[in-house]
N, C-alpha and C positions, 0 to 999 in steps of 0.2 A: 590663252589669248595670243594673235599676234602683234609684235613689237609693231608701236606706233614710230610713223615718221614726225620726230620731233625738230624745231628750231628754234634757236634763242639771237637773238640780232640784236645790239645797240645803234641807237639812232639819234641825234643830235634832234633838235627843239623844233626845227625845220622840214624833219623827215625824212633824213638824207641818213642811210647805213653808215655806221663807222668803223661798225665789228660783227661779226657773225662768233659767236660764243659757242656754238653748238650745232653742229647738222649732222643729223642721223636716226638710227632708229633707237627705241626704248620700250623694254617689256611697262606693264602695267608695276605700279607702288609707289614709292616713294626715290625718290633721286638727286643726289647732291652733288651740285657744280661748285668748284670753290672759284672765285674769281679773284685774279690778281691783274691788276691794270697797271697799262704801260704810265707813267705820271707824264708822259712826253706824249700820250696818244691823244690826253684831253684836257681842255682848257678848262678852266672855272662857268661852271653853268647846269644846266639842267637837262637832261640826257632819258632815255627811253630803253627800257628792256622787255621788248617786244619774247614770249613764248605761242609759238604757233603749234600745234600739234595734228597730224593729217591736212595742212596745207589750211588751217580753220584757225584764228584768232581767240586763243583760249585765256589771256591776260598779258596786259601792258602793266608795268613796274614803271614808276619816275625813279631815277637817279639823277644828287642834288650832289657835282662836284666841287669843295672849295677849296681853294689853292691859299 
């Protein structure tokens, strides 16, 4: 198969990009992003982890940060 173009974006409550976690391509399986966040990049709230794959909306994650 060929590698799909993947994206992973966080997005604040609003809709507004904060972070782009991942842009590129990926063969077919399974795939492990370890995430380490800036503690200065995000305030205490409720945050979006948008994965799009070929440019198509394949799952939104909530992210619940508390400070």
């Amino acid at each position: 198969m060929d590698p799909t173009d993947i994206e992973i974006v966080i997005s604040n409550y609003t809709g507004k990009e904060i972070l782009t976690l991942y842009k590129g391509n990926q063969n077919e399986g399974i795939q492990i992003l370890k995430l380490h966040l800036d503690e200065n990049l995000f305030s205490s709230g409720i945050y979006f982890i948008r994965i799009n794959a070929d440019n198509e909306n394949q799952a939104v994650l909530k992210l619940n940060v508390i400070k």
